[in-house]
N, C-alpha and C positions, 0 to 999 in steps of 0.2 A: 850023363842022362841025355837022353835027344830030345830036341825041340819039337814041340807042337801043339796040334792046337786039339781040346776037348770036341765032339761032336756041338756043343751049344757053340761053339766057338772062342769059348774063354782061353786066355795063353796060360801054361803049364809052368810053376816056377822053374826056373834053370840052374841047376845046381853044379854046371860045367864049371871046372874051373879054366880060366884063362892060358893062353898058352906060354909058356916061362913063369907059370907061378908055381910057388911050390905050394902041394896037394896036402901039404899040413892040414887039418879041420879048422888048427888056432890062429892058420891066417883068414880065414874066412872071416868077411864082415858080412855079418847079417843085421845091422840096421837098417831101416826102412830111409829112402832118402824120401827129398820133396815129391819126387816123382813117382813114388808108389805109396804116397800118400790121398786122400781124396782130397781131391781138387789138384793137384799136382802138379798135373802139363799145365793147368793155368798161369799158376804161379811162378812154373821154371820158363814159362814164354816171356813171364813178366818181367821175370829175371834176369831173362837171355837178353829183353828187347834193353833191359836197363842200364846191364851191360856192356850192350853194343851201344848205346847213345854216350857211357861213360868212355866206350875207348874212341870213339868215331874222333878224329881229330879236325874236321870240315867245322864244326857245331861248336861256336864260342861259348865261355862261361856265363857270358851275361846273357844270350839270347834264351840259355836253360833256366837261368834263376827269371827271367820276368815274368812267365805264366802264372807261377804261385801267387805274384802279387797283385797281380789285375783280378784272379779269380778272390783273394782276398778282398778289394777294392768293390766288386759284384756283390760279396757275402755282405759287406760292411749296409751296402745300401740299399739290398733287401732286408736287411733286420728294421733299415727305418722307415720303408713303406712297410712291412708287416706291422710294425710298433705304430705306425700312424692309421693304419686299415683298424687295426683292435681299438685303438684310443677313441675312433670315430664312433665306430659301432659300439663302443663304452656311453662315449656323450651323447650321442643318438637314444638310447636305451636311459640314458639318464634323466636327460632332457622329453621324452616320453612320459618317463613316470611320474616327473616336476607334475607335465599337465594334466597327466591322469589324474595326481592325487586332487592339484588344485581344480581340478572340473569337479570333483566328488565333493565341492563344499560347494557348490554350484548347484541352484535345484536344477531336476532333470532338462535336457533341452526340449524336449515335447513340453514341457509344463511351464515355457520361456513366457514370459509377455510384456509386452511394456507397458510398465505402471500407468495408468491414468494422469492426465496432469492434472491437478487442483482448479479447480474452477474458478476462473474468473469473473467479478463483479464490475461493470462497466457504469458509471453511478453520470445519465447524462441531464445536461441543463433543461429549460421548456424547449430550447428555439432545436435540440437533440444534440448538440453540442457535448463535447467528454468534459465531464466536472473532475472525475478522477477515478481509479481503479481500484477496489479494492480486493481482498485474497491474496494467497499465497504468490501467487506470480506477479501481481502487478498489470497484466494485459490480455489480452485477449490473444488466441489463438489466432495465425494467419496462416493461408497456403501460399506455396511457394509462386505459384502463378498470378496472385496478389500484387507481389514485389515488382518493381523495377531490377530489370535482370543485373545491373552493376551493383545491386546489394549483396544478394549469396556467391556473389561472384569475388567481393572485396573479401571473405572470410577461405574461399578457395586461394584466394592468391596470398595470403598470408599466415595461413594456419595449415594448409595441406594441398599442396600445389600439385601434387598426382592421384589427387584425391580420384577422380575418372579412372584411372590406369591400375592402383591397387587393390587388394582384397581385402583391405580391410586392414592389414600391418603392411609398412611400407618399410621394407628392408634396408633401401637405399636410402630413405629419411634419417632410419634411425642410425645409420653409419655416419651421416652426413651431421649428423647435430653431435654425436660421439667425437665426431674430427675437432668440430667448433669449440665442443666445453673442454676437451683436450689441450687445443690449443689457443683457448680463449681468446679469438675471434669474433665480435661482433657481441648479439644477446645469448649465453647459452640456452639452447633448445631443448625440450625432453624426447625429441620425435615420435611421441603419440599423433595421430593420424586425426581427421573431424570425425571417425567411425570409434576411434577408441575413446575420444573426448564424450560421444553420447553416452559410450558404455561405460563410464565412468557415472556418467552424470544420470544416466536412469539407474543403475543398478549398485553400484559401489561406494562406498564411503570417501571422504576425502584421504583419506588417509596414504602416506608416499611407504611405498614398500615394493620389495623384487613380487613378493606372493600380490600382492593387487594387481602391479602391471602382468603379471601372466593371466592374472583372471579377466584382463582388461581386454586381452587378444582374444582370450576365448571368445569372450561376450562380443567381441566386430567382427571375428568371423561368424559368427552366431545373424548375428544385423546385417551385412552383408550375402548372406544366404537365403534370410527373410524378407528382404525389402532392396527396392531398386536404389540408385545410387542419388534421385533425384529426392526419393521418401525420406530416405536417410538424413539428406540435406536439411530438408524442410522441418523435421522430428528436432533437428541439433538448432535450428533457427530459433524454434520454437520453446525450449529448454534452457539454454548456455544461461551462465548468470552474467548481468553485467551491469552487476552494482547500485545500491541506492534502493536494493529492493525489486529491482527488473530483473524476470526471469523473461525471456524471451523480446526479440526485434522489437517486436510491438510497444510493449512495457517499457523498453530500452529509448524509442525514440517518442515516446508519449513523455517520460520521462524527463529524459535531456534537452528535448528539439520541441517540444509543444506539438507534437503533431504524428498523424499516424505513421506508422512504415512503407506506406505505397506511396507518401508523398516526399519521404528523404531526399535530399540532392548527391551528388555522387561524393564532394565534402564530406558529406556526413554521414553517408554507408560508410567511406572510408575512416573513418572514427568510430564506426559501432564496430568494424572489421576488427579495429587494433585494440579495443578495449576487452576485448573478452583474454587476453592477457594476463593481465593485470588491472581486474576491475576499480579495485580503491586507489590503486596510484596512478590510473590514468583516467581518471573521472573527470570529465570537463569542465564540472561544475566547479572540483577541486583543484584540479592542478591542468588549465587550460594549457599552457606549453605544450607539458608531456604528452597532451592527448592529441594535441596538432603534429608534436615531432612524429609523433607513430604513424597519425592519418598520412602522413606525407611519406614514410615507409611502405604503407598499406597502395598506396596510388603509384609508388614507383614500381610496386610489384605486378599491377593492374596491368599498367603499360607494358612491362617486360612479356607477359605471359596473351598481350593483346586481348585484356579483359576490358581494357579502356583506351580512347581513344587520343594521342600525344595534346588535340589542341585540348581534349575536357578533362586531363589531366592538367593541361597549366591552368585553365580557366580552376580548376579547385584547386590547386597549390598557392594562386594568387588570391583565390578566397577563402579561406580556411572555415571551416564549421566553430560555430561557436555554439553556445548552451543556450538558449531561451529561460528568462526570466519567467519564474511561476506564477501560472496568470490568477491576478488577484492578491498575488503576494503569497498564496497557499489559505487563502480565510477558505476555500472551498472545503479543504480537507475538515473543517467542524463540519460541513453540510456534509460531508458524507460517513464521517464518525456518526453523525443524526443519524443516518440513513439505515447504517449496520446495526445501530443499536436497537431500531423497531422492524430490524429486515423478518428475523424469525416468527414478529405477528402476523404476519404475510404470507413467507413463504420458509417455514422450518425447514425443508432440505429438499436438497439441490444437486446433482452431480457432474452436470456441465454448465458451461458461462451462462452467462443471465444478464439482462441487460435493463435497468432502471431508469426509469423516465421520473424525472423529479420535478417540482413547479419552480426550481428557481432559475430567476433570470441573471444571466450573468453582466449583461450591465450594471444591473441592481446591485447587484454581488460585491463588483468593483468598489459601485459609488459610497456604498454602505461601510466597506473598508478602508477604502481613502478617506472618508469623512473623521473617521474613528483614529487613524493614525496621523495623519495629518494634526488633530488636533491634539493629539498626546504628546505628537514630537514636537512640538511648539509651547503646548503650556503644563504638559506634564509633570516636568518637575520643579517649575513657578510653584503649583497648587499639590504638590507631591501626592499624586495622581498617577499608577503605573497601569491597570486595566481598564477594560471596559468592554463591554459584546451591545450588538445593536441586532434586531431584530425587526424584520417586516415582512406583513402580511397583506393581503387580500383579504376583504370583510368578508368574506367565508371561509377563512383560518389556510388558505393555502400560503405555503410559507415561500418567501420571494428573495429571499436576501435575510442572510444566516452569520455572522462574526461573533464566534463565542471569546476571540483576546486580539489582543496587540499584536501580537505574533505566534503562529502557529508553529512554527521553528523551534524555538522558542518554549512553547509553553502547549501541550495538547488537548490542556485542561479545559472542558467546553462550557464557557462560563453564563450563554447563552440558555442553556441548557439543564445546568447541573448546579451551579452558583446559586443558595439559597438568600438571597439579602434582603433586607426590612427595607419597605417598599414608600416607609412613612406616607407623607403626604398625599402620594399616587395611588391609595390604596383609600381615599378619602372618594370619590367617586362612589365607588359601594355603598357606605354609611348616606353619602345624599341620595343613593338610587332607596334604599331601605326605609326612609323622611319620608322621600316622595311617593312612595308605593302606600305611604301611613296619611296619604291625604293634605302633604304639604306642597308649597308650590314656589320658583323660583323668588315671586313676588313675599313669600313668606318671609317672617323678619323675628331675627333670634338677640337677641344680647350680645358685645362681645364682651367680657367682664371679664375679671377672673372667678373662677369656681376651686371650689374645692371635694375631694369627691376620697370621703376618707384617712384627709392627710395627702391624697396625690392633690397637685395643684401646677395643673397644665398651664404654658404660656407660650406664648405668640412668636414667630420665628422673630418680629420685629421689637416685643418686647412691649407692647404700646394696645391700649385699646379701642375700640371707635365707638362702644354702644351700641343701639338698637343697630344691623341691617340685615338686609337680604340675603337669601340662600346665595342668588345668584354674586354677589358682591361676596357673602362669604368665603363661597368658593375657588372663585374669581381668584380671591387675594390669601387662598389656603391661611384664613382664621384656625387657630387649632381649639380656640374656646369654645368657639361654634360646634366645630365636627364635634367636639366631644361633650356637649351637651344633646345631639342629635342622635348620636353614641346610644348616651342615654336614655333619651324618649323612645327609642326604638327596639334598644337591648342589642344588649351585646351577642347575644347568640343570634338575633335576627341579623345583624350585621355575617354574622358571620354565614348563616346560611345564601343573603343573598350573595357575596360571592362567592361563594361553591356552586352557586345554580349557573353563574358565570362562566363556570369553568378553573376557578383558581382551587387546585388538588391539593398542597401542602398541607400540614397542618396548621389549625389557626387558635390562635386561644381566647376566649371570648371572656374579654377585661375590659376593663374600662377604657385601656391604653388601645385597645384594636381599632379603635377609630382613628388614631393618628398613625396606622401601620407599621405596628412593630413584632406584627407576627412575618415569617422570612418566605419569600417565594420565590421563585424565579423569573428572570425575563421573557421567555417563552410563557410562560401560566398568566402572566397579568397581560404581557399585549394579546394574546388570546379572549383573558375576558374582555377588553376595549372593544373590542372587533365584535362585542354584541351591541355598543351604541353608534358602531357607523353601518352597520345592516340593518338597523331598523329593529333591534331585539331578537335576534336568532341567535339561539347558543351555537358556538364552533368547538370544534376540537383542533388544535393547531396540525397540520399534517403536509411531510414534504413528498412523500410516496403518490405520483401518482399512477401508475403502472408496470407491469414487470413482465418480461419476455424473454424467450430463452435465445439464444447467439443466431439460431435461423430463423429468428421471426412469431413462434408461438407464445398467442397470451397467456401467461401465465395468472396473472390479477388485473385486475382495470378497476382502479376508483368509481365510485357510483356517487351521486346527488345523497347528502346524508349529513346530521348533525345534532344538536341534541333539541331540535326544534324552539317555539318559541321559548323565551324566558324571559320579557319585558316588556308590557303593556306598552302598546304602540306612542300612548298620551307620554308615557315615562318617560320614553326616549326622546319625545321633542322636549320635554322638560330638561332631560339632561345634557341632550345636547346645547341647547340653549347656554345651560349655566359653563359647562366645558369653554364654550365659544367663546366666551364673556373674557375667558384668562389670554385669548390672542386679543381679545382687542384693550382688556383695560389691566389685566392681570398679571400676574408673574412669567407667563406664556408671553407677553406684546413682543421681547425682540424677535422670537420666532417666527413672528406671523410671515406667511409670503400673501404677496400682494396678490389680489385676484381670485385667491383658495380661500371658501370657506372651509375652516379646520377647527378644532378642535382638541381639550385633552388636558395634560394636569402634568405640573412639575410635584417632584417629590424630592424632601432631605432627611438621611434618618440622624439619630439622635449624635453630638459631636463631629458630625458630616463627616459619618462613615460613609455612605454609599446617598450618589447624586442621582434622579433617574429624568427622564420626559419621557412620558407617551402620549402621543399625542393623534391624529385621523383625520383625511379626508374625506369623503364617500369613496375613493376609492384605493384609499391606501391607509393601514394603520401598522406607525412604528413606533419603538420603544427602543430608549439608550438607558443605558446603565455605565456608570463610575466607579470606580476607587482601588481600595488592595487588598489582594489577597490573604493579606493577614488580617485583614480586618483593623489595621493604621488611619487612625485620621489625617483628612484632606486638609489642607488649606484654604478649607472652605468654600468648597466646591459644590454648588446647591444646581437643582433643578434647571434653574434659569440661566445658570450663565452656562458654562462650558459644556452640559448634555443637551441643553436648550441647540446650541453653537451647531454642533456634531448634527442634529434633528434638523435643524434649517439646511445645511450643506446638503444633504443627503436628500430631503424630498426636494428641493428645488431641482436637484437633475431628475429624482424619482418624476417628479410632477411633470415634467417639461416635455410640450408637445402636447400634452393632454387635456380634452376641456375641460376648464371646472364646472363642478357640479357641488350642489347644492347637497348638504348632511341630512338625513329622515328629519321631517318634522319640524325643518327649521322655520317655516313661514309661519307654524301656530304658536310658536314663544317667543322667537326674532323680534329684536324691537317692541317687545308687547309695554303698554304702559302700565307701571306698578300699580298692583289693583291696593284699594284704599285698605289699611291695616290700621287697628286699636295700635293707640301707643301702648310702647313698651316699657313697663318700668322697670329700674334697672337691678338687676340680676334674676329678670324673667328668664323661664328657660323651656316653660312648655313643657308634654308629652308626662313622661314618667317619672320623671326627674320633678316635672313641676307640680303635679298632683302631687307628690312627697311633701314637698314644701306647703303643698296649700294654696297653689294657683290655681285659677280656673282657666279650663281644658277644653276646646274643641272635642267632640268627637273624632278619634279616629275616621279617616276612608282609605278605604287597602284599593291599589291599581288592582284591576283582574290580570293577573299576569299568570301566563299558563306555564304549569311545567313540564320539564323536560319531557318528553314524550317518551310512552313506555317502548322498551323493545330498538330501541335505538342501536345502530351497526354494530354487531360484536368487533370487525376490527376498530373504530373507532375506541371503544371502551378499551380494549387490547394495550391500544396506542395509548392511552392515555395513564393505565396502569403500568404501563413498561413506563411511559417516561417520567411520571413524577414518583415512581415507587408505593403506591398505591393498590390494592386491591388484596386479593389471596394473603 
């Protein structure tokens, strides 16, 4: 058959046979080689070419076998960037949806805000002096422009040193404290940032877990988004705890250092720097070492990062910060326990700082708690004797000086305050204001005998009787035969109403025995009613509140002129002062006396010398001490006169000092007065109601005009006096 080609151009098969072959059919092969198969010449070029490289004899064996393996060596090390490309974009994707999930327990970030901090109570002295803090924080809110710049600077150099440079998570921190705890290095670190430390602290629990620290980053970048780097600063200043009860700088060196934060030395920023830490184990108060080893950490870090300067770095390495002793010993914290106890008659609510101006004086304060512990620690337990609270006023019930114990550490029980004790003897003052309102007069002359009054049968602290004498010598030398025949003549429920008109709120039980005061009251309620015979008969209500203001200056309340008006006939009062007088100069009162003060006032013992008391007054000061224990244990005979007597004299003689004396209401018309002439008495005369019983003959009654309390009197007043003796509704 002849060769050619189709008009499309396709070749024709060829069915020629070969020349020298034989034309048999059966030698014909008609399988299809490679080459007339599709793809064919590729294959047979592949083949030719493979071939020729197998016979090429130029072309060594090894130079043919090393392609395969390099290109092997290629495959090997793209399989492990592709396996590390996937792995990435795996943890990438995984690590996405950690945060997704944990943002979705997250409230929304539009609905973000930073909680309110708790309001601060700022509780200060008369002279505006800080008494103490009270609230959740402990201090008062401060702006960063406040500070002395090496304060917020000592918490950058040792808690987050690229605090400026980060967003909020600091990458290279958190590798850097990874290395440390690895290879435990130094202090192990958690590398949370000052941005995650807030976000921890406004919005998270304390609680250590992988799911909190992611929520931790969320929330600094959240902070970091919202607020400049300097707000942030000042928000974490503001917040950190650091121990003792201090939330914030403020609180922190109110706290430790006695003194605000604008006035810290670089010492002792460098110690509020290291303590946020490790608040309880590096407390300075507790463990001063550790707290100096850190500050001195905190200062080296200063220097390094040129936050502080190398000479005022040695100048604070060679002086270390120390903690200030609490001033007053801490007796102020009862004055401010007072404070918050009658704050909501005041001012029921509040939602930022507030600032209280109270009347006492911190001198006062001092002298009234050194008196009181000095003498505990000396004769305490001679007379096993463990309490005692001392209380002074100004005759118009402003309260000056407040120690409800021995230590307020201790013991936070306000015994000034809250302690109800049988007031005995000192409670005798009433029953002669009650006489004397019935038309008797110091010159008045009673029996002192024994009586008997139903089987009760009172007797004399000395045991001893003198017969006929005088109210003033009565009282003078606290007869108990007397008061309780006086008791009598006048009734017991009169006894009792006059002092409630005084001011004394307890409950009182109106026996025969109330005239020797064995109904229980408190040290606050009775130097309160005193405080009506050195004003000249004005009821008071005791009160340490004198003003209140919120953090920028707005009055919130201001005390007004207010009290429960008169309540003792102006003649009464020079009656009674008289006789009061009488105990400094001849009475149970004489070691007290200080020279130069006319004073006045009355020692008390209650029954087995449970409880020792003096109140005593000048015209311009009236104090009262109280003695004994808490469990109500007898003394070793611990009375009016000697050891609360002791404590009274210490105390107003610095109280006194510098000031002129002056002269008590009404002293120059009973003072000195000669005894007017009195019918003898025969003996077991007893006068009044008692003695009409028996069939003596009785003067007429005369009642002082003594006005009462005046209607309508300050509702905070009444407030205050219902909150604090538990009285009213």
């Amino acid at each position: 058959m002849a060769k050619g080609r189709g008009r499309d151009g396709r070749g024709e098969p060829n069915f020629d046979v070969p020349e020298g072959r034989a034309s048999n059919p059966a030698d014909l092969d008609l399988r299809l080689s490679r080459a007339d198969r599709a793809g064919g010449g590729v294959a047979r070029r592949a083949t030719e070419t493979k071939g020729r490289r197998a016979e090429s004899p130029e072309r060594p064996l090894a130079t043919a076998k090393a392609r395969p393996r390099k290109a092997r060596r290629r495959s090997l090390l793209g399989r492990f960037v592709y396996a590390g490309v996937v792995l990435g974009l795996w943890a990438c994707i995984g690590i996405a949806g950690l945060v997704a999930y944990h943002a979705s327990q997250l409230p929304p970030i539009d609905q973000l805000a930073v909680p309110k901090r708790p309001p601060n109570i700022a509780i200060l002295a008369s002279d505006g002096s800080l008494l103490a803090n009270r609230g959740e924080t402990g201090g008062r809110v401060v702006g960063i422009k406040e500070l002395p710049p090496y304060l917020p600077r000592a918490f950058v150099a040792i808690e987050d040193r690229r605090f400026y440079g980060h967003f909020g998570v600091d990458p290279v921190g958190i590798l850097r404290a990874i290395g440390q705890n690895l290879t435990r290095r130094g202090v192990a670190q958690g590398g949370s940032t000052l941005t995650q430390q807030l976000a921890k602290n406004l919005f998270l629990t304390p609680e250590r877990s992988a799911s909190r620290k992611i929520q931790e980053a969320i929330l600094a970048l959240w902070l970091e988004h919202k607020y400049t780097k300097d707000e942030i600063l000042e928000l974490y200043l503001n917040r950190v705890y650091f121990g003792a009860g201090a939330y914030g700088v403020e609180a922190a060196a109110q706290r430790y250092f006695g003194k605000p934060a604008k006035a810290v030395t670089l010492a002792e920023a460098a110690m509020l720097g290291g303590l946020v830490q490790a608040p309880s184990r590096l407390a300075p108060n507790r463990n001063l070492p550790a707290a100096q080893a850190r500050a001195a950490q905190v200062l080296a870090a200063m220097e390094e990062l040129g936050f502080a300067k190398p000479a005022d770095v040695k100048v604070a390495l060679a002086q270390p910060a120390r903690p200030a002793g609490a001033r007053g010993g801490g007796s102020a914290n009862y004055v401010a326990d007072l404070v918050m106890d009658v704050l909501d008659d005041f001012l029921p609510k509040f939602e930022s700082d507030i600032v209280i101006s109270t009347t006492v004086d911190t001198a006062l304060q001092t002298a009234a708690e050194k008196a009181l512990v000095d003498e505990l620690n000396q004769k305490g337990a001679k007379f096993n004797v463990a309490q005692g609270a001392v209380v002074s006023m100004r005759p118009d019930g402003a309260i000056r000086a407040l120690v409800g114990g021995r230590d307020y550490a201790q013991s936070q029980f306000n015994r000034a305050t809250t302690a109800k004790r049988q007031p005995g003897s000192a409670f005798k003052p009433f029953v002669y204001l009650a006489a004397v309102e019935h038309g008797l007069t110091p010159d008045t002359v009673r029996e002192d005998a024994p009586i008997n009054i139903k089987g009760w049968n009172p007797e004399n602290y000395s045991r001893d009787y003198r017969g006929p004498v005088t109210l003033r010598d009565a009282l003078a030398h606290s007869l108990n035969t007397v008061a309780v025949r006086l008791g009598q003549e006048v009734g017991p429920k009169t006894v009792v109403q006059t002092a409630q008109r005084l001011g004394i709120a307890s409950p009182l039980q109106a026996n025969g025995s109330i005239a020797l005061g064995t109904s229980e009251v408190t040290p606050l309620e009775l130097v309160g009613a005193y405080a009506s015979f050195a004003n000249g008969g004005l009821g008071v209500i005791p009160y340490v509140i004198a003003g209140i203001k919120t953090g920028d200056g707005k009055v919130l309340y201001k005390r007004k002129e207010g009290g429960l008006g008169r309540v003792i006939d102006p003649n009464a009062v020079s009656m009674m002062n008289a006789m009061m007088h009488e105990t400094f100069v001849s009475g149970t009162a004489k070691k007290a006396d200080i020279p130069g003060w006319d004073l006045a006032g009355k020692t008390g013992t209650s029954q087995d010398f449970r409880d020792a008391w003096f109140v005593g007054f000048s015209a311009t000061l009236v104090t009262g001490v109280w003695l004994g224990n808490d469990d109500g244990e007898s003394t070793k005979k611990v009375s009016g006169g000697n050891l609360p007597g002791e404590i009274w004299k210490a105390y107003m003689t610095t109280a006194l000092k510098g000031q002129t004396p002056t002269m008590l209401p009404g002293a120059k018309t009973w003072r000195n007065r000669a005894p007017v002439e009195q019918p003898p008495a025969t003996t077991g005369a007893t006068g009044g109601v008692l003695g009409a019983l028996l069939g003596e003959p009785q003067p007429a009654p005369r009642v002082a005009a003594a006005t009462p309390p005046r209607a309508g009197q300050r509702k905070d007043d009444r407030n205050f006096i219902e909150k604090l003796f538990g009285v009213g509704e």
